[in-house]
Structures are given as C-alpha cells and as structure tokens.
C-alpha positions as CSV (number, residue, x, y, z in Angstrom):
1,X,100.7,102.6,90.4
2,X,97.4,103.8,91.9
3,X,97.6,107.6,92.3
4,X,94.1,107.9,94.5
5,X,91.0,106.3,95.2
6,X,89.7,109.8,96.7
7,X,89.0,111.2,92.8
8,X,87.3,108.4,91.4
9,X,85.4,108.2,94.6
10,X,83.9,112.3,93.9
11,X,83.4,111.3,90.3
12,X,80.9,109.6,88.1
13,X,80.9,107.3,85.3
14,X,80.3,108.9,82.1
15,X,76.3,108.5,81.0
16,X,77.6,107.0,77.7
17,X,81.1,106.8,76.1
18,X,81.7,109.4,73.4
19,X,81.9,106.0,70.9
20,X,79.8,102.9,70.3
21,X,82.7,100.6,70.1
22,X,83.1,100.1,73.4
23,X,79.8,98.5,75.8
24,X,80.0,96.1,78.7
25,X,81.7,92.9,77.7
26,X,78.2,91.2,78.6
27,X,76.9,93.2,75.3
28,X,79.7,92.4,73.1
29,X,82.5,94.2,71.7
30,X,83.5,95.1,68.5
31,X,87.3,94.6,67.0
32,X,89.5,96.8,66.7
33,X,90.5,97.4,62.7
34,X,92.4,100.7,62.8
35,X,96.5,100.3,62.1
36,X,97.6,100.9,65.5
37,X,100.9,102.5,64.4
38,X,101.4,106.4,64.3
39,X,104.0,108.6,63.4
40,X,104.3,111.3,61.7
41,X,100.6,112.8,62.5
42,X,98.9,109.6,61.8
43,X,98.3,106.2,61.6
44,X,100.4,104.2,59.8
45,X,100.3,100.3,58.3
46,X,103.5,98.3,58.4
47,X,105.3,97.4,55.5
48,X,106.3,94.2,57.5
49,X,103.3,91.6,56.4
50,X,102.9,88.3,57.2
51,X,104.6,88.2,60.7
52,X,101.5,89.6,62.3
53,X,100.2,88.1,66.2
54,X,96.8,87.9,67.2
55,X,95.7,90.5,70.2
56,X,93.7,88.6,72.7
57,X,90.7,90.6,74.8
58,X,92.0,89.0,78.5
59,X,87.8,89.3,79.3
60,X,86.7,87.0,76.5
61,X,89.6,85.5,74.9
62,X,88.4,86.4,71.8
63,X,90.5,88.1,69.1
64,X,90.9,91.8,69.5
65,X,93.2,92.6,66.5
66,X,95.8,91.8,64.4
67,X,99.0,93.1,65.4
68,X,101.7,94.0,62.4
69,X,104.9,94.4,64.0
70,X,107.4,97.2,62.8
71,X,110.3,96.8,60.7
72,X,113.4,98.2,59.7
73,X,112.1,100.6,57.0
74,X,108.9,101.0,59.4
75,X,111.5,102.3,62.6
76,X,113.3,104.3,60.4
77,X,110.3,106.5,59.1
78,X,109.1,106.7,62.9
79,X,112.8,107.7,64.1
80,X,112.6,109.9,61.1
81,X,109.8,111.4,62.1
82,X,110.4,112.6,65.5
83,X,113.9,113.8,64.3
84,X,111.9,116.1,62.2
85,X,109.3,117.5,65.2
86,X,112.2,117.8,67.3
87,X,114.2,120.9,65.6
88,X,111.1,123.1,65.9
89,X,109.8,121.3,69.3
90,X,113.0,122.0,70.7
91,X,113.3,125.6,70.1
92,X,110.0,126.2,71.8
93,X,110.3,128.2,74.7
94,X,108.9,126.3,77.7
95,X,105.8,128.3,78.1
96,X,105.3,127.0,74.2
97,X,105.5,123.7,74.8
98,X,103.7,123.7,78.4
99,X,100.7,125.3,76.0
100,X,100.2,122.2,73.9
101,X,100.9,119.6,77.0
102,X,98.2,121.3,78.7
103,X,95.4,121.2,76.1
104,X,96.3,117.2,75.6
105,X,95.8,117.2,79.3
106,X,92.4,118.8,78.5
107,X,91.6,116.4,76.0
108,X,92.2,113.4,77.8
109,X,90.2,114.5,80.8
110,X,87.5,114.9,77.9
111,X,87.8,111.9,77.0
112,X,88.8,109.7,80.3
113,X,85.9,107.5,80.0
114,X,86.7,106.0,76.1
115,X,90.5,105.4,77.0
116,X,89.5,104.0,80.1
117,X,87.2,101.3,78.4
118,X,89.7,100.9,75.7
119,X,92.1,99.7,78.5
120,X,90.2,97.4,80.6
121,X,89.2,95.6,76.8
122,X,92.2,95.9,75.7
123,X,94.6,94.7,79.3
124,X,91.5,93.5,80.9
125,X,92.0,95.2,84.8
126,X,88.3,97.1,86.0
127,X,87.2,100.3,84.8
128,X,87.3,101.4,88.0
129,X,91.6,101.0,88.1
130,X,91.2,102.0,84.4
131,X,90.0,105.4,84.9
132,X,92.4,106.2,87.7
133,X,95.2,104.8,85.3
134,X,93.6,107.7,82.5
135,X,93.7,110.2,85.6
136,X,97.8,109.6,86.8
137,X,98.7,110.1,83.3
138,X,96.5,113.3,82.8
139,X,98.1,114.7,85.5
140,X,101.1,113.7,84.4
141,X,101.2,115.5,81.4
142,X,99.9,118.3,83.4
143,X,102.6,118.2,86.4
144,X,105.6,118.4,83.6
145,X,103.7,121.1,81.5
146,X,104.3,123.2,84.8
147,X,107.9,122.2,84.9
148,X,109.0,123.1,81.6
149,X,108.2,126.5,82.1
150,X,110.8,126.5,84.7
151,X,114.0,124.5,83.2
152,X,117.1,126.3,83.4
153,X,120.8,126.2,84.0
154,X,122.7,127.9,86.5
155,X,125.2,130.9,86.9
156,X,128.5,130.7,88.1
157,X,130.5,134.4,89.1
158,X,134.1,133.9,88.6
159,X,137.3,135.7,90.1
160,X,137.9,138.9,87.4
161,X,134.3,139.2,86.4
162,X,134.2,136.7,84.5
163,X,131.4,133.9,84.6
164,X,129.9,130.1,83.5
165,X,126.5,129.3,82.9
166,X,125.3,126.2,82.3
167,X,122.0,125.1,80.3
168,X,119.9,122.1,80.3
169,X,119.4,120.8,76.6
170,X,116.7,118.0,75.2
171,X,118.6,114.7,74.3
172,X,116.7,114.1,71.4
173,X,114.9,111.5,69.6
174,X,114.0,109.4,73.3
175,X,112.5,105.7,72.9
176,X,109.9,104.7,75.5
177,X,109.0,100.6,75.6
178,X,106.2,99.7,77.5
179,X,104.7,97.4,79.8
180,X,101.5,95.6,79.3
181,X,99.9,96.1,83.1
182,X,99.7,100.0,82.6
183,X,99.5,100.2,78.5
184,X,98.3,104.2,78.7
185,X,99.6,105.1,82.2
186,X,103.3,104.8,81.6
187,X,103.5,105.6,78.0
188,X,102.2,109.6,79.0
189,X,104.5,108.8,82.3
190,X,107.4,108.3,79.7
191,X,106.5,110.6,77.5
192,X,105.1,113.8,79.4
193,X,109.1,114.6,81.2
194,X,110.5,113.5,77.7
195,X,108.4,116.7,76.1
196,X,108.8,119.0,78.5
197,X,112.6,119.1,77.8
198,X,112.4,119.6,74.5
199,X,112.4,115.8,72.9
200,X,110.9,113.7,70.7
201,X,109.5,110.7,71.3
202,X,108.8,107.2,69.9
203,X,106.7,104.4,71.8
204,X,106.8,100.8,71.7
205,X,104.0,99.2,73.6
206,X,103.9,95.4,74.4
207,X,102.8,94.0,71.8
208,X,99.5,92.6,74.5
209,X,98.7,95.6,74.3
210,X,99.4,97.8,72.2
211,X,95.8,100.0,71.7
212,X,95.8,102.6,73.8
213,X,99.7,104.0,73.2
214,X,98.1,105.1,69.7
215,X,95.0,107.2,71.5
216,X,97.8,109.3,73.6
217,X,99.3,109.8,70.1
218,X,96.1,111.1,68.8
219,X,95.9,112.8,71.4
220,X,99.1,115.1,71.1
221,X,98.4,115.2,67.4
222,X,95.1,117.3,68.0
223,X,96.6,119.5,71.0
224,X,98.9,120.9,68.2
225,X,102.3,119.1,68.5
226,X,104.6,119.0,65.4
227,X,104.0,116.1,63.3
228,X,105.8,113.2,64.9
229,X,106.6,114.5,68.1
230,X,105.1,111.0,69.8
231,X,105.2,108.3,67.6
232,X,104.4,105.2,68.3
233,X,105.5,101.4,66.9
234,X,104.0,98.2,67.5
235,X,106.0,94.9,67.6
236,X,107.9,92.5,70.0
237,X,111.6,91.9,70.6
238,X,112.6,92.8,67.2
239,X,111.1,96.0,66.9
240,X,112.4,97.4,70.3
241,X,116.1,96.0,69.2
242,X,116.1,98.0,66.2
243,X,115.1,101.4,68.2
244,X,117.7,100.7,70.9
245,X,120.6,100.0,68.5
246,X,119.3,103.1,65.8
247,X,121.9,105.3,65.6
248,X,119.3,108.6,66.3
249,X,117.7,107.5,69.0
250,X,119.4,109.4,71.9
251,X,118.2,107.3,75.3
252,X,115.6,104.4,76.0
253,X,113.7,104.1,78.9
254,X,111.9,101.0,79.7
255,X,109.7,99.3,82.1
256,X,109.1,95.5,82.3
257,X,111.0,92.6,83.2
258,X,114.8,92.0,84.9
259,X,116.3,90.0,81.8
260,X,114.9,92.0,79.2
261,X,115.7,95.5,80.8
262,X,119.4,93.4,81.6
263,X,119.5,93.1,77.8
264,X,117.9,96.8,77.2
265,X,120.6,98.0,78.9
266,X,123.8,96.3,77.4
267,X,122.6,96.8,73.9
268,X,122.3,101.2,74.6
269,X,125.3,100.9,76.2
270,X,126.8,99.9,72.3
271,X,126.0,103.9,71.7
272,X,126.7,105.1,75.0
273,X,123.3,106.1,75.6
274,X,121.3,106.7,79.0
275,X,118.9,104.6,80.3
276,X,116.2,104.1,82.5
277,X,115.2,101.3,83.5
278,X,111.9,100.6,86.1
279,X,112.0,96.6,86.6
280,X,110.5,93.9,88.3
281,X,109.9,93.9,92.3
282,X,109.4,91.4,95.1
283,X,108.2,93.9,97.8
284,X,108.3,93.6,101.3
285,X,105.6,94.6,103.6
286,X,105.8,94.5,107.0
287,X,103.1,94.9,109.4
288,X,103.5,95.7,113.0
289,X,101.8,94.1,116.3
290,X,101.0,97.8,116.9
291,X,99.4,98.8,113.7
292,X,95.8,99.6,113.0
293,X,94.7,95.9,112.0
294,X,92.1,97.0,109.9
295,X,94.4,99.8,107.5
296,X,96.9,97.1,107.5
297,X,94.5,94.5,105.9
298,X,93.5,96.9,103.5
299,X,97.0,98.1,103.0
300,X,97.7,94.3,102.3
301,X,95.0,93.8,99.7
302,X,96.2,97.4,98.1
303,X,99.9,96.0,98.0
304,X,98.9,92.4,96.4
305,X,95.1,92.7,94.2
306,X,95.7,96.0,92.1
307,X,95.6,94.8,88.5
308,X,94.9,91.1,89.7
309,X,98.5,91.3,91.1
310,X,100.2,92.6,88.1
311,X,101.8,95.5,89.4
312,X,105.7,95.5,90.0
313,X,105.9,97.3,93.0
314,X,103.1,94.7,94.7
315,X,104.3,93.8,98.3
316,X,104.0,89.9,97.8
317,X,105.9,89.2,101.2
318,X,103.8,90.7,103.6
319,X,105.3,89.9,106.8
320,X,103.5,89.8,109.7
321,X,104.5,90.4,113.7
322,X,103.2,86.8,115.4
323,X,101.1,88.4,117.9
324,X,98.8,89.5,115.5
325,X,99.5,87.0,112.6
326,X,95.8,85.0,113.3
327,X,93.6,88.1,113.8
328,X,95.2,89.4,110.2
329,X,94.8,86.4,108.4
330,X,91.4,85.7,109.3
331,X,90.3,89.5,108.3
332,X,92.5,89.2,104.9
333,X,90.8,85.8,103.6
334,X,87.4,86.7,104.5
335,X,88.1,90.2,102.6
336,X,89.5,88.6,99.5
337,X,86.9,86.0,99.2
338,X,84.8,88.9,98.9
339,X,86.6,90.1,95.9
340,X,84.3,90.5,93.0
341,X,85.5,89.0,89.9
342,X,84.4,89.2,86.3
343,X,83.2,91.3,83.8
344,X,86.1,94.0,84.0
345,X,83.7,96.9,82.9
346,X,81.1,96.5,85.8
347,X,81.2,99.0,88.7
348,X,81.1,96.6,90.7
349,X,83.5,94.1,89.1
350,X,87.4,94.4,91.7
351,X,89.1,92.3,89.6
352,X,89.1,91.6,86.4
353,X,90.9,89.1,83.9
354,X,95.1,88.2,83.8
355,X,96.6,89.7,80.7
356,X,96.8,86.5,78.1
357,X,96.3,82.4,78.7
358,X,100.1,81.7,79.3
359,X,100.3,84.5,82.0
360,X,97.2,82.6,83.5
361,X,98.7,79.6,83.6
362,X,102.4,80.7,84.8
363,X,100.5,82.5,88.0
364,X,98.8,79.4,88.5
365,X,101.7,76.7,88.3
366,X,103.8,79.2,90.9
367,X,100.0,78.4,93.3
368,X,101.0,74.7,92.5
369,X,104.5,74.9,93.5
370,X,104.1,76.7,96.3
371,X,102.0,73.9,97.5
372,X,104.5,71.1,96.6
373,X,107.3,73.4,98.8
374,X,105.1,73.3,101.9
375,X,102.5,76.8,101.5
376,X,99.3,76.3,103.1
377,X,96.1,77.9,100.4
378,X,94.3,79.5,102.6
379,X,91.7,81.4,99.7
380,X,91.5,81.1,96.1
381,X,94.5,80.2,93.5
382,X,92.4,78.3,90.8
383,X,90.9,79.0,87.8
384,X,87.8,81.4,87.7
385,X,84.9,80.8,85.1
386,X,82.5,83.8,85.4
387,X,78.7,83.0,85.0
388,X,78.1,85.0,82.1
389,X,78.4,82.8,79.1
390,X,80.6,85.7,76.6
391,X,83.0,85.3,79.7
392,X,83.7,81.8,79.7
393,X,86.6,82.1,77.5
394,X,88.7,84.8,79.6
395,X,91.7,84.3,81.5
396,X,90.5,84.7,85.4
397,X,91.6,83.7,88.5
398,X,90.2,83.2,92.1
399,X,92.8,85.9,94.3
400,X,94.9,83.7,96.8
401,X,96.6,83.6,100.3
402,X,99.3,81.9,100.9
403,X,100.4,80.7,104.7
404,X,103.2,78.6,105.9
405,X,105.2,80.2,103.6
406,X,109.4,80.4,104.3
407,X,111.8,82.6,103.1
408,X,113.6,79.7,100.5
409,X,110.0,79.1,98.4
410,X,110.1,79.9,95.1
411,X,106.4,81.8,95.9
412,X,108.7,84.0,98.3
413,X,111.8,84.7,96.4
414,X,110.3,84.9,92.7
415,X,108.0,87.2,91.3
416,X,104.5,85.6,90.4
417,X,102.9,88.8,89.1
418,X,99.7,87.2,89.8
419,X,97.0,87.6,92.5
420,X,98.9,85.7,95.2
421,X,100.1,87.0,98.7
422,X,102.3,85.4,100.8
423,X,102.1,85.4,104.4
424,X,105.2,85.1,106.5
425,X,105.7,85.7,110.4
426,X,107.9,87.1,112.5
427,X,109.4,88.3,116.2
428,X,111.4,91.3,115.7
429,X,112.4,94.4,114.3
430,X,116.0,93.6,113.5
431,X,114.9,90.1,112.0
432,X,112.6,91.3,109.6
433,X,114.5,94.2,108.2
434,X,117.4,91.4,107.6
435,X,114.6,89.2,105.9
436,X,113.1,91.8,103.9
437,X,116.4,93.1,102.1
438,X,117.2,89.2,101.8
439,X,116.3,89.9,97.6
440,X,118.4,91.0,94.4
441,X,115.5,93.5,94.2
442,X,114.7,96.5,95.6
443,X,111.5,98.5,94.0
444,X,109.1,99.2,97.0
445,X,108.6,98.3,100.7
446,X,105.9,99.4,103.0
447,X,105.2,99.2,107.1
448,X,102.4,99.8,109.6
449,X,102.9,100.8,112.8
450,X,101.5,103.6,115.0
451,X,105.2,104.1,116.2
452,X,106.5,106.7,114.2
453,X,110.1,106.5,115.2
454,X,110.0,102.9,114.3
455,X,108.3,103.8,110.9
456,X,110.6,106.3,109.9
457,X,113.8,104.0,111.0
458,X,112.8,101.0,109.4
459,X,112.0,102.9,106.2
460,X,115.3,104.1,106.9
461,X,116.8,100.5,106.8
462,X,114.9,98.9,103.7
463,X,116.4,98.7,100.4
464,X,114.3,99.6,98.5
465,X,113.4,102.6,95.7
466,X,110.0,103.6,97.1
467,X,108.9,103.1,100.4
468,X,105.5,103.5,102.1
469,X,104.3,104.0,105.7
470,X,100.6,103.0,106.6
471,X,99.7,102.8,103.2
472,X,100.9,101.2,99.7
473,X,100.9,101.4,95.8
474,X,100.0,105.4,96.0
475,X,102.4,106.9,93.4
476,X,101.7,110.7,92.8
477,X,103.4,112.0,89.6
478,X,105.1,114.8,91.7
479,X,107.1,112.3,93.8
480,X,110.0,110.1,92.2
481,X,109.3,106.2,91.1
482,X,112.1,103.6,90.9
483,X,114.2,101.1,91.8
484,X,117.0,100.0,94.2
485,X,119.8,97.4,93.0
486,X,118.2,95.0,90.1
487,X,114.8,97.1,90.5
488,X,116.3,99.8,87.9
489,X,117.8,102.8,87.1
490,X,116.5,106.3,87.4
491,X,113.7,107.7,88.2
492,X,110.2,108.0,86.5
493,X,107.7,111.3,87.5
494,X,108.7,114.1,90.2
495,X,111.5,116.9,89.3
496,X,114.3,114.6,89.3
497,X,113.0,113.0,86.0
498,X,113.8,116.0,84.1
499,X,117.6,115.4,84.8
500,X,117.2,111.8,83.1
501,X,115.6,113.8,79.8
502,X,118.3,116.8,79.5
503,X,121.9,117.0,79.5
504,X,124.1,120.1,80.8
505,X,126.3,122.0,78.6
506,X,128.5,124.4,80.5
507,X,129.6,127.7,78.9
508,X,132.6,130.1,80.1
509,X,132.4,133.2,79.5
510,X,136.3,135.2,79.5
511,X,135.9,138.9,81.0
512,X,139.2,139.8,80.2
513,X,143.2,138.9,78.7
514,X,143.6,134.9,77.9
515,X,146.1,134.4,80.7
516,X,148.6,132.1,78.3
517,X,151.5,129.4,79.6
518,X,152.7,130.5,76.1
C-alpha cells in the first residue's frame, strides 16, 4: 500500500514533533492515557468496564494502553451520532463538503510527522513507511474532495418529451473496520469516498491498534464537520458484530482476514446491506529471464519487506525464469541481509517490529514448517534481539528467503503475513501463468520483463484484482484497489469507489396524458 518513495525522498523529517509524547524509542515513550473512543465531537470512555485488553508497543513490548472495548449502549450512541451529522452533512452541496475535506487534508499535512510517530509506536513499521502511510491518506481525502464536487446522475430524453433522471444519493450511516498493518491509512481510505457522498461514518480499528483512527477523528472535528460525522469505536469481535447487525448502519466495508470478512459478509447480508470487502492475498510475482535483474530484485524486496511483510497484496511467490534463478537469488539475499532492523523511528531503521508476540511467533513457526516440508533458508527467519537494551522486549524478526520451495508447501499456498519470500522456478510462460492462478485468492500479481507484449498479455491472464508491471505495491488513491475471487469485493480509492458509497434513484418525469390500459 506504498503510494511513492519519490515524496518522502524530496522531503525532510520534521526538526521536532509538534508534541513531547512521542521521541525515539531509544529515549523512551510515554503511554497513551486519552479514551481512544470519539463520537459525537469528542472523546468518549466506555461504559463497558472490566473487559479491557492491554495495547502492546510492537518496539518494546511494553504496555501502550488500556483498551475499553465498546458495547451495546456505547455503539448505539456512536450509530446515533453519525445518524445525527448525516441529515445536515448530506444536504451539503458537494462544493460544501469538498471545503471541510480539504482543510482536514491541510491539517494532516500539518501535522504528518506526529501521526506518523504515533503509528510506527503504536503498529511498530519505520517512520519512514509511516510518513508515506500519513501522505496516501492525505491525499486521499484530497482526491475524493475533488470528486464530490462532481457527483451526479444522468438524463434520459424520452419519446413525447418526456424524460428520467437519475441521482446518486449517500447510503447513510457507513461502518469502516480496520486492519492493524495500515491503522491511519485505510481508516481516511474508508472514510474519505464514504464523505464525499454524503455519509456518515463510524470506525472500528483492530483493537492492536486502535490510536491513530481517533487522531483522523480529531482531525475532521477541527476542519468543521458536523458533530459525529466520523466516529470511531474501539473493541474486538463483539464490537464490530454489533455495528454490522445495527439496524442503522447502511453498509460495512472491511479489510483484514478471509474468515472474518467470510463472516463480515453473511451477518450484513441479514439486512441486505452492501459490502466491501478487501481480504487477504497470496500474490504472485513473476520475473522474467529478460527483465532488468536489478529492478526486479528490488521489485522483489518491494513485493515481500514493506511493513516487515504484513501487507496483503505482498507477492510471497515470486517465481523466477531458471536462467536467471542463481544470479537473482544471490543479489536478493545479499540485499536483505542488509536490511536494517530495529528501532522503528530511526531514519535509518527498514524494518521495524511484527505487530504483537503471537504474530511473531505464527510467522516464525510457518519458517519452521517450511523447513520440515523441504524449503531451503537461504537468509534470516529467526528471532531478532536489537542491541539497544529498551528494545530487547520487541517482537522482531531477521527478513527471510526461502528456496527449494514447491507449489504444495504450506509457505506457498498459505499466507504468512510475515517477512518471508518464497522463491520458486520455472520454464515457461504458459506454466507459470497456470501456477500463478493455482490459489483461491486473487488480490495482486506483478511481472518483469522488457517485452511489453508479453507484459501486457500475461497481466492479461492473471487472476488477480491489481496487477503490476516492472514494479509492485504502488497504490495511487486515483486508481482502483481490490480483489479477485476470495481477495474481496469492491473496490477501495479511484472513481469507482464512489459507486460502492451511493445508490441511484431514478425519477420519470410524464410530459403529457397517462396513457391508461384502463
């Protein structure tokens, strides 16, 4: 979910963050004590006590916060809330709502450094990914501010003069539940298309994670929205059960895994309502005896080391034309063993920590396996123990290659979301594309070649939502994000979203006599 290296790249680190709560992890944190829920123009503490979770800083392992998930009366005032913003927010002209998206854009470009170290402490990925995460949902917000000036229906001329028109409408009251790789990135990527039709919202973040949802709140709060326009809820399973089955909430859209999106899915479809649904992935990536080695090798690393691995649209399989298969792998182990790994907000930290101990430990037993079934560790795929003492306790991992891998291995055909590529060879175009679709999923693919026919018809030939040529994991807001067969449903940024938040109401308009049967 990178949108581009080429911004941070003309940019500078802020000389100090607006706040003193957030410093290098080697100088200590401080907790975070603030409820974390927000609706109806502030922040809120849950009625629901006693069935709070500690929030773990991935860095340290220490204990960020303590997390109160939302209950029944707790949704209901949220839902409440943005039922409340939406009949004024929904009668805004476009141009009035694109004004108050635009100076939240503002505000967050103001203050891109703050959320971006609130999100490495808070999901534990490097400030550098952090800040581009801030800057793809900036211009997010941005991109749809510009479309809902435009949102409109169409008109029909009929025989006799007479004529249809049809309108786009908001839904309503739309639900957003997050993921914890991308905490601030996809709840403005939810939100931002969700606004700029005329909704309300409400936001449930992992419960991993759930910090930085409440900034973006803040932040729509002081660009002038109606009071609880974005809400936001904290809480697990039980919280996002009660928002998909309340009877005002109008669609949820969701990103995270397969079975709970599976269940996602059949519980809105009790109220009939539209989904959409961005799941897991187990990419392909297929590199040709043609390409340009080196772009391909840093293609590969793009495609399997963003977020230590935790992206869903990662390219795991990267399969490899034999010619070139030793060349490649020599130049991809030597570049990952130069990853530099630790202290997340270093500028010159790459990698930072895995998202909680269990994760950590899942992503390391699929290393384990992989070696039981046969897969050859070239690099990495143990435990990491930084140097600096305040460290020690963080959940890091050394990045890994994986050869001798088959199609059958559990490394190949399940996804780790880890830091673990899987090499696999092969002869020829027909083979691969046949090996490549071999999966129930079907999020992203990516090739190299210098062959352009060949790029364009293998893309032509994957099955797969988005697909990438020469290059991997760049997702601009103005172009469509999503899933083939158990990938998902619908589409997240570009125009087409703006379909998923609006519904069409035709209208006919009678010119002259009611031409009767009776």
């Amino acid at each position: 979910m990178l949108q581009t290296l080429a911004g941070l790249l003309l940019r500078q680190p802020a000389a100090a963050s607006r706040s003193a709560a957030v410093r290098s992890l080697s100088s200590g944190t401080v907790n975070v004590t603030a409820p974390l829920n927000f609706w109806g123009g502030k922040r809120r503490t849950s009625r629901e006590k006693g069935n709070g979770e500690n929030v773990y800083e991935p860095a340290t392992g220490r204990v960020l916060c303590r997390l109160e998930p939302c209950g029944p009366s707790d949704v209901d005032q949220a839902v409440e809330a943005a039922k409340t913003a939406f009949g004024p927010w929904s009668k805004m002209s476009g141009m009035e709502r694109a004004k108050v998206m635009i100076e939240a854009a503002r505000i967050i470009e103001n203050r891109r450094e703050d959320i971006a170290r609130m999100e490495v402490v808070n999901n534990g990925k490097s400030i550098t990914e952090a800040r581009l995460d801030v800057d793809s949902g900036r211009l997010c917000v941005e991109y749809y501010a510009g479309l809902a000036c435009g949102l409109a229906g169409q008109h029909v001329q009929l025989p006799g003069g007479s004529f249809a028109y049809t309108r786009r409408e908001p839904l309503g009251v739309c639900v957003g539940i997050g993921a914890w790789n991308y905490p601030f990135q996809i709840a403005a990527w939810k939100s931002a298309p969700a606004l700029a039709c005329g909704n309300s919202v409400v936001f449930k973040p992992s419960p991993l994670t759930p910090v930085t949802a409440t900034l973006l709140a803040e932040v729509f709060a002081e660009a002038g929205a109606p009071e609880g326009l974005f809400n936001v809820v904290q809480g697990g399973q039980d919280t996002g059960r009660l928002l998909c089955h309340h009877p005002d909430v109008a669609k949820v859209s969701f990103t995270g895994s397969v079975p709970t999106g599976q269940k996602i899915m059949e519980m809105a479809s009790k109220g009939v309502k539209p989904v959409t649904l961005e799941l897991g992935g187990k990419s392909p990536l297929i590199i040709f005896e043609d390409s340009d080695l080196q772009n391909a090798v840093r293609g590969a690393l793009m495609a399997n080391f963003l977020s230590q691995g935790q992206v869903c649209s990662n390219a795991t399989r990267v399969f490899v034309q034999s010619d070139i298969l030793p060349e490649f792998v020599d130049e991809v182990v030597k570049r990952t063993g130069a990853i530099e790994i630790g202290d997340p907000l270093l500028e010159t930290t790459r990698m930072g920590a895995l998202v909680s101990r269990s994760h950590l430990d899942q992503v390391l037993g699929f290393v384990e396996r992989a070696k039981e079934e046969g897969a050859v560790v070239l690099c990495g795929g143990t435990p990491f123990v930084p140097s600096d003492p305040k460290l020690k306790g963080g959940y890091y991992m050394t990045p890994c290659v994986l050869a001798d891998c088959k199609d059958d291995m559990t490394c190949v055909r399940e996804e780790i979301f880890g830091p673990v590529m899987c090499v696999l060879p092969f002869e020829s175009e027909e083979e691969v594309l046949q090996r490549a679709n071999d999966t129930p999923l079907g999020l992203a693919a990516g090739v190299f070649t210098s062959d352009v026919q060949r790029a364009h018809r293998v893309v032509q030939h994957l099955q797969a939502g988005s697909c990438f040529i020469n290059n991997y994991n760049i997702t601009p807001v103005e172009v469509p994000f999503g899933g083939f067969k158990m990938s998902g449903i619908g589409r997240e940024n570009g125009q087409v979203t703006m379909e998923y938040y609006s519904q069409v109401k035709t209208v006919y308009v009678e010119m002259g006599d009611v031409d009767s049967l009776f």
